[in-house]
PyMOL Python script that loads the backbone (N, CA, C, O; Angstrom):
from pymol import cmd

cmd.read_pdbstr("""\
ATOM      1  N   UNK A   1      -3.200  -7.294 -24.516  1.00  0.00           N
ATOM      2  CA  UNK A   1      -2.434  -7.150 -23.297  1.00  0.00           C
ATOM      3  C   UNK A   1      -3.220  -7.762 -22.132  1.00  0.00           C
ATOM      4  O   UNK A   1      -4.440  -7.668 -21.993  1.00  0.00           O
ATOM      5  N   UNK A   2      -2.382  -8.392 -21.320  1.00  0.00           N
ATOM      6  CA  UNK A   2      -3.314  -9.454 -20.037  1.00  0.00           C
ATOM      7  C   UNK A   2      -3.781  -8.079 -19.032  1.00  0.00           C
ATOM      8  O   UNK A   2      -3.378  -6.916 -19.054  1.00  0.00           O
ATOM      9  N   UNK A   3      -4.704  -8.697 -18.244  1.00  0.00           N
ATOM     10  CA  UNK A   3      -5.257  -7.325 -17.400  1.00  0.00           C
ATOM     11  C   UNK A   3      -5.736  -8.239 -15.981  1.00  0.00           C
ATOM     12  O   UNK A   3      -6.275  -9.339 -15.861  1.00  0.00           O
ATOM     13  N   UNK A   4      -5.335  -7.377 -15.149  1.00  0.00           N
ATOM     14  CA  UNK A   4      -5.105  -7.663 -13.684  1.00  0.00           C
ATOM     15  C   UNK A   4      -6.483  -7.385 -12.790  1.00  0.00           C
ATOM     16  O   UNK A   4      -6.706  -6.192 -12.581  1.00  0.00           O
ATOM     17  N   UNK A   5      -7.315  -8.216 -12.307  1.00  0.00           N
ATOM     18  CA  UNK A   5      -8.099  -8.042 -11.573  1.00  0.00           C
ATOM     19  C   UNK A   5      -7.951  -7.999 -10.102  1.00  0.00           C
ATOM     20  O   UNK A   5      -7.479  -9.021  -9.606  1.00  0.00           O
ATOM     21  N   UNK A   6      -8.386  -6.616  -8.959  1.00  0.00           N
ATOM     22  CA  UNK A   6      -8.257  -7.180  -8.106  1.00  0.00           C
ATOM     23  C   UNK A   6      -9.481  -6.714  -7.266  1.00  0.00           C
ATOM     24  O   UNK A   6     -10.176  -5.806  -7.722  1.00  0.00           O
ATOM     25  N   UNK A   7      -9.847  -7.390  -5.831  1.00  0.00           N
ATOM     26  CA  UNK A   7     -10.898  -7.114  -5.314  1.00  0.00           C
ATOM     27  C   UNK A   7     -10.238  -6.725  -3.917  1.00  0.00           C
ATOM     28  O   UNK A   7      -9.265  -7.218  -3.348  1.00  0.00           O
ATOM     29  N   UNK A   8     -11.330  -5.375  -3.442  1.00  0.00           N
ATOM     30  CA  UNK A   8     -11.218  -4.572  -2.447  1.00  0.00           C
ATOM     31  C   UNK A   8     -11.955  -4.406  -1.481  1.00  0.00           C
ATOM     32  O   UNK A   8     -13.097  -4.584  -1.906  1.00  0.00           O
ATOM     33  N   UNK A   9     -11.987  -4.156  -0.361  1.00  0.00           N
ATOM     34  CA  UNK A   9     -13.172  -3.979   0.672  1.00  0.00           C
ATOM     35  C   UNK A   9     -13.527  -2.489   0.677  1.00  0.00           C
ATOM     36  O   UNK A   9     -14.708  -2.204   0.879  1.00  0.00           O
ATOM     37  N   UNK A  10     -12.587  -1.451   0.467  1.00  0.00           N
ATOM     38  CA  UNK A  10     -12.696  -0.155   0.631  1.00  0.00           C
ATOM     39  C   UNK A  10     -12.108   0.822  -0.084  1.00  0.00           C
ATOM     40  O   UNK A  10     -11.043   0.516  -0.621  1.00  0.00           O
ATOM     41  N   UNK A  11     -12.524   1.943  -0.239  1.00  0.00           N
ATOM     42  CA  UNK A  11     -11.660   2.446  -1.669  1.00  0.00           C
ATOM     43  C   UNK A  11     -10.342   3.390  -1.093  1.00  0.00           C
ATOM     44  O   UNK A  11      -9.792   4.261  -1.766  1.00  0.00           O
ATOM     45  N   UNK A  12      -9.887   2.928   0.610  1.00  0.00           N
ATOM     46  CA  UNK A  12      -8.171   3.188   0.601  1.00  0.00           C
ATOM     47  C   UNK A  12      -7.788   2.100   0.675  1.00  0.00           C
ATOM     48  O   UNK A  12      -6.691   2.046   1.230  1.00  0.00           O
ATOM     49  N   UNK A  13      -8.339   0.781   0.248  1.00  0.00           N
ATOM     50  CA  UNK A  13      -7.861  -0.697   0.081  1.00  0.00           C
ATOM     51  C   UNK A  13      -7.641  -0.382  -1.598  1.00  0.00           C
ATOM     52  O   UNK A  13      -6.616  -0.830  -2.113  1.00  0.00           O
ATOM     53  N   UNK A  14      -8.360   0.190  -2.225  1.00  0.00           N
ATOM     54  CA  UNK A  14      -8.506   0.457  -3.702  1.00  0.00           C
ATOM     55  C   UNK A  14      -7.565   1.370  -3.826  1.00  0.00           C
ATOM     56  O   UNK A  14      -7.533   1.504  -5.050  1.00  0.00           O
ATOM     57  N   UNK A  15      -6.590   2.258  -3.291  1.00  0.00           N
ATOM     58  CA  UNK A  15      -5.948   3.488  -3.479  1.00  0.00           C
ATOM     59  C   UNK A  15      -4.400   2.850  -3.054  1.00  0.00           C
ATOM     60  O   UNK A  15      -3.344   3.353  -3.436  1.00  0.00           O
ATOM     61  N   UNK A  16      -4.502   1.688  -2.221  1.00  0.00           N
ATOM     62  CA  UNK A  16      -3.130   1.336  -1.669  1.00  0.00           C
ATOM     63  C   UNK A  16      -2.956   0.478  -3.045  1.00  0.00           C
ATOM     64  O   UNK A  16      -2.053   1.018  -3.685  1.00  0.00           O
ATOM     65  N   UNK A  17      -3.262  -0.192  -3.463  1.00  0.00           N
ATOM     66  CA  UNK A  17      -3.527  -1.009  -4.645  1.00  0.00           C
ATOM     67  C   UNK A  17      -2.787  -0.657  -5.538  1.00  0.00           C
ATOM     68  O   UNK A  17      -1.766  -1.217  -5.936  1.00  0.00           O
ATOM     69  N   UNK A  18      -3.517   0.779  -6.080  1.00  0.00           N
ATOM     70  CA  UNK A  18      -2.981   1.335  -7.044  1.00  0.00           C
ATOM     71  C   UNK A  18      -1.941   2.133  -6.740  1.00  0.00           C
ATOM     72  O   UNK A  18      -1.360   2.294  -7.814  1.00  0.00           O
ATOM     73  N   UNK A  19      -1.353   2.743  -5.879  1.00  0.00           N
ATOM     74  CA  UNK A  19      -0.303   2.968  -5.638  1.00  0.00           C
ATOM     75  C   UNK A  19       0.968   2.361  -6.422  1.00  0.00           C
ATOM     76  O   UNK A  19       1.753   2.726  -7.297  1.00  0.00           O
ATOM     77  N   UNK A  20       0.628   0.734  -5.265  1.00  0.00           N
ATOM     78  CA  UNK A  20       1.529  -0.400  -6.001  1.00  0.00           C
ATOM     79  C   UNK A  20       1.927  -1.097  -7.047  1.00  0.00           C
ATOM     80  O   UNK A  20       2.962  -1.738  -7.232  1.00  0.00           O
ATOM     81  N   UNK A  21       0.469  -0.801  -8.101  1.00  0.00           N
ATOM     82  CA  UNK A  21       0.912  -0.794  -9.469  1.00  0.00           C
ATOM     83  C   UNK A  21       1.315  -0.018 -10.173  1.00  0.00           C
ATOM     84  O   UNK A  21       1.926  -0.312 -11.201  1.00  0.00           O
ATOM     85  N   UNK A  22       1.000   1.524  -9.678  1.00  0.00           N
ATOM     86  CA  UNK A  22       2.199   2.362 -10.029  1.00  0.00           C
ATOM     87  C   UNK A  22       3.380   2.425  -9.697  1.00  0.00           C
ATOM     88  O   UNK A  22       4.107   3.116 -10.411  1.00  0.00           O
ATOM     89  N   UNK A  23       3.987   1.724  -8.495  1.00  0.00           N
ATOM     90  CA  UNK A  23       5.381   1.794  -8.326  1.00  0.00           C
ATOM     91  C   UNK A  23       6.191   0.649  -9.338  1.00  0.00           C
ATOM     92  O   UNK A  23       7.256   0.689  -9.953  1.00  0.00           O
ATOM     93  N   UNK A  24       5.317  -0.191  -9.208  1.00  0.00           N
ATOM     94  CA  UNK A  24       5.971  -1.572 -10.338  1.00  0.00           C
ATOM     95  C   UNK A  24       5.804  -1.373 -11.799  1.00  0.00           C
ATOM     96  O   UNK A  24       6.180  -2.033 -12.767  1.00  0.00           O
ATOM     97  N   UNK A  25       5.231  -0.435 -11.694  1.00  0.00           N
ATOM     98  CA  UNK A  25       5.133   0.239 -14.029  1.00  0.00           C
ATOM     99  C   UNK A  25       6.429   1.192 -13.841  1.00  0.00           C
ATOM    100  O   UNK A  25       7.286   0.936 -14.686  1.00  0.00           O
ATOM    101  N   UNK A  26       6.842   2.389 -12.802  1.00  0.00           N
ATOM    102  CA  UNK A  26       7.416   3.804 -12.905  1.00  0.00           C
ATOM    103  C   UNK A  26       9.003   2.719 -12.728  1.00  0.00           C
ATOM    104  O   UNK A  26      10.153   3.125 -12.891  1.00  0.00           O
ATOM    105  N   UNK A  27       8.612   1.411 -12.389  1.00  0.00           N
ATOM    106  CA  UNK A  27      10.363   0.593 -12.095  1.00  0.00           C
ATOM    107  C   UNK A  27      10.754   0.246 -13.413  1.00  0.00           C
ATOM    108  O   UNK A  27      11.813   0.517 -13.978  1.00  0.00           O
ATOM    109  N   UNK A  28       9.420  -0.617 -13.993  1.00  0.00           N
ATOM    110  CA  UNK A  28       9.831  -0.805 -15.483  1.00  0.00           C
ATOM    111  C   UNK A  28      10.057   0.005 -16.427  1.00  0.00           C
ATOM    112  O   UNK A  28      10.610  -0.349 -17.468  1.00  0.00           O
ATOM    113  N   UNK A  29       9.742   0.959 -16.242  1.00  0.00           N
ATOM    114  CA  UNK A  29       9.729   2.586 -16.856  1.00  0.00           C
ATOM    115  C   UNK A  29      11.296   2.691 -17.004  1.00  0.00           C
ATOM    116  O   UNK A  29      12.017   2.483 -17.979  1.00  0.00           O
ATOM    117  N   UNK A  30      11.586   3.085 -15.708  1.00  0.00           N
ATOM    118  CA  UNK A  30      12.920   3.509 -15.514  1.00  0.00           C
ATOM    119  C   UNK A  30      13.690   2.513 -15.866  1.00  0.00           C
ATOM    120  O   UNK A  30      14.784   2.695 -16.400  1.00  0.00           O
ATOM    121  N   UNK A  31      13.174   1.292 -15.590  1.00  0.00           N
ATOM    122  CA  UNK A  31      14.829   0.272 -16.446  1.00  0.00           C
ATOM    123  C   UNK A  31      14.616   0.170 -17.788  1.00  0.00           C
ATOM    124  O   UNK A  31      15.626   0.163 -18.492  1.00  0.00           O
ATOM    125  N   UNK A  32      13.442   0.081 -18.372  1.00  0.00           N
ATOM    126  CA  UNK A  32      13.404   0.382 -19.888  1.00  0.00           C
ATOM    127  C   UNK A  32      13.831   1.625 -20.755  1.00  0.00           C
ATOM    128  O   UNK A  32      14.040   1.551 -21.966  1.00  0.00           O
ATOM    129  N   UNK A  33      13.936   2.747 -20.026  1.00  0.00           N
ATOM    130  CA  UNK A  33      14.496   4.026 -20.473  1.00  0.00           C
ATOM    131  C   UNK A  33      15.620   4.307 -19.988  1.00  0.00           C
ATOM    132  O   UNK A  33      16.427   4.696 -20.832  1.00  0.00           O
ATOM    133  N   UNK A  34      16.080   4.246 -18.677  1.00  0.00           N
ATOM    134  CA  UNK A  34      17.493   4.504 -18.169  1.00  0.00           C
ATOM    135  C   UNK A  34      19.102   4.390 -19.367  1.00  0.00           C
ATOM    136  O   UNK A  34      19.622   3.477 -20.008  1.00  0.00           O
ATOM    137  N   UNK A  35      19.340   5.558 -19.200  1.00  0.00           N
ATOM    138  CA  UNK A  35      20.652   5.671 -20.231  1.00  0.00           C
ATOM    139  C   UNK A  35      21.571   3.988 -19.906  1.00  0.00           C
ATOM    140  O   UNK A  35      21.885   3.561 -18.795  1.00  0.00           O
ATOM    141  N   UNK A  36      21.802   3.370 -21.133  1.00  0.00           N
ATOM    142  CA  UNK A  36      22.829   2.550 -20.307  1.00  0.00           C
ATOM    143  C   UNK A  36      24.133   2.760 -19.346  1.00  0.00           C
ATOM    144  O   UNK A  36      24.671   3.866 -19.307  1.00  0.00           O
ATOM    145  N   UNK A  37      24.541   1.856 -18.705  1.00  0.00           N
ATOM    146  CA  UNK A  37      25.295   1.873 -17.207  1.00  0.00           C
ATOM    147  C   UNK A  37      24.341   2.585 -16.172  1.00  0.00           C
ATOM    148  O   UNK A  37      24.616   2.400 -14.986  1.00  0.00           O
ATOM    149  N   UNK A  38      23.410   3.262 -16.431  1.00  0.00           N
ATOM    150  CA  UNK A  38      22.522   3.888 -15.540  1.00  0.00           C
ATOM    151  C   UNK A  38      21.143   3.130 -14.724  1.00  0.00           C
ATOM    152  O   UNK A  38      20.711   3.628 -13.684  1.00  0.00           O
ATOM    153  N   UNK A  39      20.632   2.095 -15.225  1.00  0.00           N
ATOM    154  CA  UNK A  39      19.717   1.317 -15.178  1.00  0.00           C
ATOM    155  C   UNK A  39      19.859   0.909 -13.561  1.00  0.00           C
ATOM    156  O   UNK A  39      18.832   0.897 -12.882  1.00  0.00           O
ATOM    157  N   UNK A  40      21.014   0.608 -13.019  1.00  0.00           N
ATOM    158  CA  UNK A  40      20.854  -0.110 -11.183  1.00  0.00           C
ATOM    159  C   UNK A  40      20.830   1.371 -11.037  1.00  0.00           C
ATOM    160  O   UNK A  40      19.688   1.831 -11.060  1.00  0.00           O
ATOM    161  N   UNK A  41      21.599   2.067 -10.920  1.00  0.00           N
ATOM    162  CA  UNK A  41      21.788   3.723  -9.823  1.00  0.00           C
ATOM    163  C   UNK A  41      20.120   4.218 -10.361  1.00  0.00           C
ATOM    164  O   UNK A  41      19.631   5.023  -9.569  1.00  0.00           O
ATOM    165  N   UNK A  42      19.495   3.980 -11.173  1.00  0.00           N
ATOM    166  CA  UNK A  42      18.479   4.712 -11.305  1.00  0.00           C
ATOM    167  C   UNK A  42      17.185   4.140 -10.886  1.00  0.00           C
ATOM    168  O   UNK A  42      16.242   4.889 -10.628  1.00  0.00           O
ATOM    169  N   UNK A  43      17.052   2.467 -10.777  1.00  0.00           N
ATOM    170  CA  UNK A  43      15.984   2.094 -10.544  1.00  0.00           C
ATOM    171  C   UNK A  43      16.376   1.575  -8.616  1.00  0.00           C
ATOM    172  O   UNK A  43      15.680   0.976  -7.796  1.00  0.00           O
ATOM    173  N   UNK A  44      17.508   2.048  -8.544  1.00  0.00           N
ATOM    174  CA  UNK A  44      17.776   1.968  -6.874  1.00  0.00           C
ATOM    175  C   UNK A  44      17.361   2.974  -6.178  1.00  0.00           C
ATOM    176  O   UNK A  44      16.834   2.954  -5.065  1.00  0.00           O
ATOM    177  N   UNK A  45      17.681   4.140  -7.060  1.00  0.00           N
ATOM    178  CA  UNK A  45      17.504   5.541  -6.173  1.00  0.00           C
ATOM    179  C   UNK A  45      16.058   5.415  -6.454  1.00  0.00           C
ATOM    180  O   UNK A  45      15.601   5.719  -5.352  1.00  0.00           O
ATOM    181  N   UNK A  46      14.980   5.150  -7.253  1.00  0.00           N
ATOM    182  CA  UNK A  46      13.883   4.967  -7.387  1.00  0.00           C
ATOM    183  C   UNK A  46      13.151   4.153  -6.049  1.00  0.00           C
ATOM    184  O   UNK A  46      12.248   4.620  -5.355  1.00  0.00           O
ATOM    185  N   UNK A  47      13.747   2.915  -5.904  1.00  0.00           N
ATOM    186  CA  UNK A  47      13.228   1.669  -5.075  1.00  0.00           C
ATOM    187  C   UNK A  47      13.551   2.812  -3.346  1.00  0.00           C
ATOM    188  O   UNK A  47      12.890   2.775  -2.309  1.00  0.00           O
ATOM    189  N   UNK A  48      14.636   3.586  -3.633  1.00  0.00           N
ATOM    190  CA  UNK A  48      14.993   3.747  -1.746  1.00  0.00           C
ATOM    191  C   UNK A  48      13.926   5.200  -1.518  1.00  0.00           C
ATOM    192  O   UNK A  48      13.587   5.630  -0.415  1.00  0.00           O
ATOM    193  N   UNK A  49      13.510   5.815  -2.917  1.00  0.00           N
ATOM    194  CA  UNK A  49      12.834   6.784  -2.352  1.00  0.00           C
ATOM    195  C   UNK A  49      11.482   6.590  -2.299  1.00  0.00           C
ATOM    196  O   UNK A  49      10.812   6.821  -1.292  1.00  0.00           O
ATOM    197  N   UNK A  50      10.821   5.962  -3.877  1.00  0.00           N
ATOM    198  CA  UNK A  50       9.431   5.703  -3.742  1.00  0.00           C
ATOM    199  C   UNK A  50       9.261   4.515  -3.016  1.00  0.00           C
ATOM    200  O   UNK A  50       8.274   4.176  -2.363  1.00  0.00           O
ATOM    201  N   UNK A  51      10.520   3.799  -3.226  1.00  0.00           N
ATOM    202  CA  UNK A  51       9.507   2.421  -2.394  1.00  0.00           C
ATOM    203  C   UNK A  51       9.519   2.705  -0.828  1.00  0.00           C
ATOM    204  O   UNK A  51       8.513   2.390  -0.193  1.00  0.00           O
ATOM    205  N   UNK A  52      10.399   3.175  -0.290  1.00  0.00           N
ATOM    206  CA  UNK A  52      10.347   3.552   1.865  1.00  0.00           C
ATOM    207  C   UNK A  52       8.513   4.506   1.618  1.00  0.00           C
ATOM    208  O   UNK A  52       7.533   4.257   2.319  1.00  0.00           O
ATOM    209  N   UNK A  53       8.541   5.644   0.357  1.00  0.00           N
ATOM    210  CA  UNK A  53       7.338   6.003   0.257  1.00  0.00           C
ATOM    211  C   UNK A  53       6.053   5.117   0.411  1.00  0.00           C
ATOM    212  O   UNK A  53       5.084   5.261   1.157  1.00  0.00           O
ATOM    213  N   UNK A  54       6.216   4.577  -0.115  1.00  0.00           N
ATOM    214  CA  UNK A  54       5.363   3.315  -0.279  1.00  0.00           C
ATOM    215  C   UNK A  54       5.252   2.657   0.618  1.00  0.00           C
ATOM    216  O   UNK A  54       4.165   2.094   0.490  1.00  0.00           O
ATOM    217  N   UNK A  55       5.872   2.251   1.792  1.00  0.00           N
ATOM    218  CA  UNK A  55       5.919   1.446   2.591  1.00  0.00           C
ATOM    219  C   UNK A  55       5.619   1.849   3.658  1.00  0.00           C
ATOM    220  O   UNK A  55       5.276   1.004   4.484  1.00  0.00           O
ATOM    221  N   UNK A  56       5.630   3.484   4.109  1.00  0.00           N
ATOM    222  CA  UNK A  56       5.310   4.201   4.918  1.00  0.00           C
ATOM    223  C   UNK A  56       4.087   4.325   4.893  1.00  0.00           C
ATOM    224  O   UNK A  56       3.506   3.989   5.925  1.00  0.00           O
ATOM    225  N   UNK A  57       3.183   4.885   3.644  1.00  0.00           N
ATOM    226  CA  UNK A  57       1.931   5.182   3.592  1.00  0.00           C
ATOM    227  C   UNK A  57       0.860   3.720   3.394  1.00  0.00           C
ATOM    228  O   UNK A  57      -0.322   3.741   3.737  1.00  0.00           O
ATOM    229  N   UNK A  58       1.685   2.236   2.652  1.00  0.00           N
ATOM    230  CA  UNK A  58       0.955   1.382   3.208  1.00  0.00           C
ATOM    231  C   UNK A  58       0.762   1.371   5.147  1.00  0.00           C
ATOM    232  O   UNK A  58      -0.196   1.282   5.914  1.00  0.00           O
ATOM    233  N   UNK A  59       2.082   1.496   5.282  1.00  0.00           N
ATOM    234  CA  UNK A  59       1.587   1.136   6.865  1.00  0.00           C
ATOM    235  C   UNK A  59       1.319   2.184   7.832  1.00  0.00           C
ATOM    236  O   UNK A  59       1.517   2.106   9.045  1.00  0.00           O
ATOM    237  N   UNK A  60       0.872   3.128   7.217  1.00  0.00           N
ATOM    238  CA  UNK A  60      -0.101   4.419   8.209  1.00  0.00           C
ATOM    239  C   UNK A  60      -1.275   3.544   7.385  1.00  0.00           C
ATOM    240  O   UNK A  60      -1.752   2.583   7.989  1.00  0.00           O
ATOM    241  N   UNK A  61      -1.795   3.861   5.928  1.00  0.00           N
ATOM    242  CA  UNK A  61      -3.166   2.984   5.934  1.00  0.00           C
ATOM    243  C   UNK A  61      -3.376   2.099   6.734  1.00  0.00           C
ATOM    244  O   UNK A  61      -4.482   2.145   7.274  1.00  0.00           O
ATOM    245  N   UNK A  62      -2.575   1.127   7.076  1.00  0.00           N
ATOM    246  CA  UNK A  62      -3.276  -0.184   7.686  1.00  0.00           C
ATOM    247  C   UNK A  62      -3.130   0.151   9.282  1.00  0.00           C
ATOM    248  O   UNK A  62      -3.777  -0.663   9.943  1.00  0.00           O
ATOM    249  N   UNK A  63      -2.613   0.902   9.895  1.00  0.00           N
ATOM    250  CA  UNK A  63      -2.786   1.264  11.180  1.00  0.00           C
ATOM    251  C   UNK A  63      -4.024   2.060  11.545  1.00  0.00           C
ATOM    252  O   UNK A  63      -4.681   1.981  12.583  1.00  0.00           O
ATOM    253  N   UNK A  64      -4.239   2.937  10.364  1.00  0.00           N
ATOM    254  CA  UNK A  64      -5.577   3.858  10.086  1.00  0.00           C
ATOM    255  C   UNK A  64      -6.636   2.966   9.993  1.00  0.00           C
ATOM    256  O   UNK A  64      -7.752   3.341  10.353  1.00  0.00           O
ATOM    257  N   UNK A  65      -6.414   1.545   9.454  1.00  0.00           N
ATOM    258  CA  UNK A  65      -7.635   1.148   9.386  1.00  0.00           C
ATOM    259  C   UNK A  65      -8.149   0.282  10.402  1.00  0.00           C
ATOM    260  O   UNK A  65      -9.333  -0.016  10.554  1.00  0.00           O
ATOM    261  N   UNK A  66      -6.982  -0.178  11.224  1.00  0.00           N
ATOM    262  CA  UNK A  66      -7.666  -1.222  12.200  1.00  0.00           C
ATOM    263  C   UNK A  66      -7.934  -0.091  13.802  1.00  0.00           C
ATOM    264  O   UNK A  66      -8.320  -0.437  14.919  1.00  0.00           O
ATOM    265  N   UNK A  67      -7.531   1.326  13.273  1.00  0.00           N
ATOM    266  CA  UNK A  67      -7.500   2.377  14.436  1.00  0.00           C
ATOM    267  C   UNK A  67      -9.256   2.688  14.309  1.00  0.00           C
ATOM    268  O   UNK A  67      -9.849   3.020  15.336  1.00  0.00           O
ATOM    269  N   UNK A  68     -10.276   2.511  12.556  1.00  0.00           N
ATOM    270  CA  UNK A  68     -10.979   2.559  13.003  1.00  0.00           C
ATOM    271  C   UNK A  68     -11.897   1.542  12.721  1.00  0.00           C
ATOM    272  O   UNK A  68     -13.067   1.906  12.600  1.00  0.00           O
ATOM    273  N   UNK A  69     -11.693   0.577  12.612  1.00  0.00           N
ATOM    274  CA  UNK A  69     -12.380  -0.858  12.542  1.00  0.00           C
ATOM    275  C   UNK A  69     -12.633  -1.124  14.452  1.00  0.00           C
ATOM    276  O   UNK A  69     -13.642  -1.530  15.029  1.00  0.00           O
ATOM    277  N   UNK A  70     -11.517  -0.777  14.932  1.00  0.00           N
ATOM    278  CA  UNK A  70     -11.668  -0.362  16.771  1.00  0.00           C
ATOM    279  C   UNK A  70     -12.526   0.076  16.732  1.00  0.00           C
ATOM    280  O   UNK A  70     -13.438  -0.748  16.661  1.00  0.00           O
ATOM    281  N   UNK A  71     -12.996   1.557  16.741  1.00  0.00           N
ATOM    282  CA  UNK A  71     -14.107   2.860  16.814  1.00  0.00           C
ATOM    283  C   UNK A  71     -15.409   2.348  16.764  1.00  0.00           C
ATOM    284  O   UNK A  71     -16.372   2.892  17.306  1.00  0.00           O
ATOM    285  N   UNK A  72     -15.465   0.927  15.884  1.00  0.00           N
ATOM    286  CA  UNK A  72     -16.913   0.542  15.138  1.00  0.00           C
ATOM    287  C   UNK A  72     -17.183  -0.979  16.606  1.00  0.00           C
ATOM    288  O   UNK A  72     -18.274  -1.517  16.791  1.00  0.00           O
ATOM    289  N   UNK A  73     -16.121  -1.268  17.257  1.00  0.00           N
ATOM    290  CA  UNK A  73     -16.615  -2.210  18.073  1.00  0.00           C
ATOM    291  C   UNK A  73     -16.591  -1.648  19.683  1.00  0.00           C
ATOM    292  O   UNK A  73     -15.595  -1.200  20.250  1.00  0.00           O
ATOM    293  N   UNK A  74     -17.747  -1.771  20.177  1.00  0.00           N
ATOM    294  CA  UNK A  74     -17.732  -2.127  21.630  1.00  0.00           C
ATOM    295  C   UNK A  74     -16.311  -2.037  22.432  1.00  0.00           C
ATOM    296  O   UNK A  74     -15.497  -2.877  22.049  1.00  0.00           O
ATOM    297  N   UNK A  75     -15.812  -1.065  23.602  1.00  0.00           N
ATOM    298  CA  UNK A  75     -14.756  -1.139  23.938  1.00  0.00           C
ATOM    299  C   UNK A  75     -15.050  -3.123  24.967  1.00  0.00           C
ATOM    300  O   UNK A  75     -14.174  -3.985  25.032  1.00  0.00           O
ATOM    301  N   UNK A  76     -16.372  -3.236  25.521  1.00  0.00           N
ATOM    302  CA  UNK A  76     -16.190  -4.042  26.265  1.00  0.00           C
ATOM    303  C   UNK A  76     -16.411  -5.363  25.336  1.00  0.00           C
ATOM    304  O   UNK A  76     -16.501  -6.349  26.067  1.00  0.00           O
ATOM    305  N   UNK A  77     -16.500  -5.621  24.265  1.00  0.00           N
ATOM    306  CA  UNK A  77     -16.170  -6.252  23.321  1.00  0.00           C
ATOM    307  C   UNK A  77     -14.395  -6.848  23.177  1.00  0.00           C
ATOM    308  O   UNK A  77     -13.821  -7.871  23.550  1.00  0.00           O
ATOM    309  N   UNK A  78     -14.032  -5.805  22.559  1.00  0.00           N
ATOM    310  CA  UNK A  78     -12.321  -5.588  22.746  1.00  0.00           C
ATOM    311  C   UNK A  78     -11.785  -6.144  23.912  1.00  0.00           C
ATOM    312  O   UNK A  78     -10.613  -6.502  24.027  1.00  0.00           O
ATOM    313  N   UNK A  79     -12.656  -6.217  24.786  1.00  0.00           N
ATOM    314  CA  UNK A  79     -11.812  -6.609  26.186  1.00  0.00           C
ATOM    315  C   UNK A  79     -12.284  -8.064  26.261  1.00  0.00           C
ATOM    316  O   UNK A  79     -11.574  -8.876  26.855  1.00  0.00           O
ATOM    317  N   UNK A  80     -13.461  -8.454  25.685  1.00  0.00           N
ATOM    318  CA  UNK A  80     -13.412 -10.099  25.479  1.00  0.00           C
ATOM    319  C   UNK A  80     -14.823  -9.943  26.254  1.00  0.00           C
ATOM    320  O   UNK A  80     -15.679 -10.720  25.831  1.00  0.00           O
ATOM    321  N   UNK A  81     -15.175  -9.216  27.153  1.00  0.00           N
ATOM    322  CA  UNK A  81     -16.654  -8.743  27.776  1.00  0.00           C
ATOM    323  C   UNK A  81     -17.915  -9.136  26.670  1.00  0.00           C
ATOM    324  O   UNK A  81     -17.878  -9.171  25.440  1.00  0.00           O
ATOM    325  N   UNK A  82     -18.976  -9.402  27.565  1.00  0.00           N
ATOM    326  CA  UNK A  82     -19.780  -9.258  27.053  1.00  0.00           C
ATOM    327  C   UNK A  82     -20.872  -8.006  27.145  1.00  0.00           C
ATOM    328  O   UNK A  82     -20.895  -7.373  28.201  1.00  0.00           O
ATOM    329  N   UNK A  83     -21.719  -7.655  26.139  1.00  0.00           N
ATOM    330  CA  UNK A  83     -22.369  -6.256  26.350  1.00  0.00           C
ATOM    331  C   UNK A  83     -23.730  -6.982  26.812  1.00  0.00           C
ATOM    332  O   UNK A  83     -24.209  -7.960  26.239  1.00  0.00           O
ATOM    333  N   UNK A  84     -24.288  -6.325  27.974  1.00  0.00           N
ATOM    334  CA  UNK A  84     -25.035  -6.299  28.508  1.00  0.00           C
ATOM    335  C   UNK A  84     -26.609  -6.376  28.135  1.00  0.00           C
ATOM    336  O   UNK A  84     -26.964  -5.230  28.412  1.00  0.00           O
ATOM    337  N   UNK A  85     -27.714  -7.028  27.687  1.00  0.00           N
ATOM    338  CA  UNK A  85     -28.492  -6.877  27.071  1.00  0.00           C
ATOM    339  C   UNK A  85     -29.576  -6.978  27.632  1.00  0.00           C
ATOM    340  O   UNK A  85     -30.618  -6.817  26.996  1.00  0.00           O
TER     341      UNK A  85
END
""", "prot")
cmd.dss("prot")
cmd.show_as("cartoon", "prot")
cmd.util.cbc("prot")
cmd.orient("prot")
């Protein structure tokens, strides 16, 4: 079986990751098992609940992270200033 490498800076860069390869296995899941005629209503109601899930908590992570990638620089930095030395 082929196997997926990927590289991370941080381990909620490593956690959003895997998230996403769990949402794209639990899709194939469900269309490979879904009773027939059931396969769209089931991997839809899947996509509108886990995936908005998914899409929410990617984008609190990435707001979380540049909220503290901020914290780590100089406010007078941020402002284009230079710090005083």
């Amino acid at each position: 079986m082929p196997t997926l490498t990927i590289e991370y800076a941080t381990e909620a860069e490593r956690l959003r990751y895997e998230s996403a390869v769990a949402y794209v296995q639990e899709m194939a899941r469900l269309g490979a098992t879904a009773a027939p005629g059931t396969v769209i209503d089931a991997c839809e109601t899947f996509a509108l609940d886990a995936g908005r899930k998914l899409l929410r908590e990617n984008l609190q992570a990435t707001v979380q992270a540049r909220a503290d990638a901020e914290k780590k620089v100089p406010a007078t930095a941020r402002r284009g200033g230079t710090l005083a030395g």
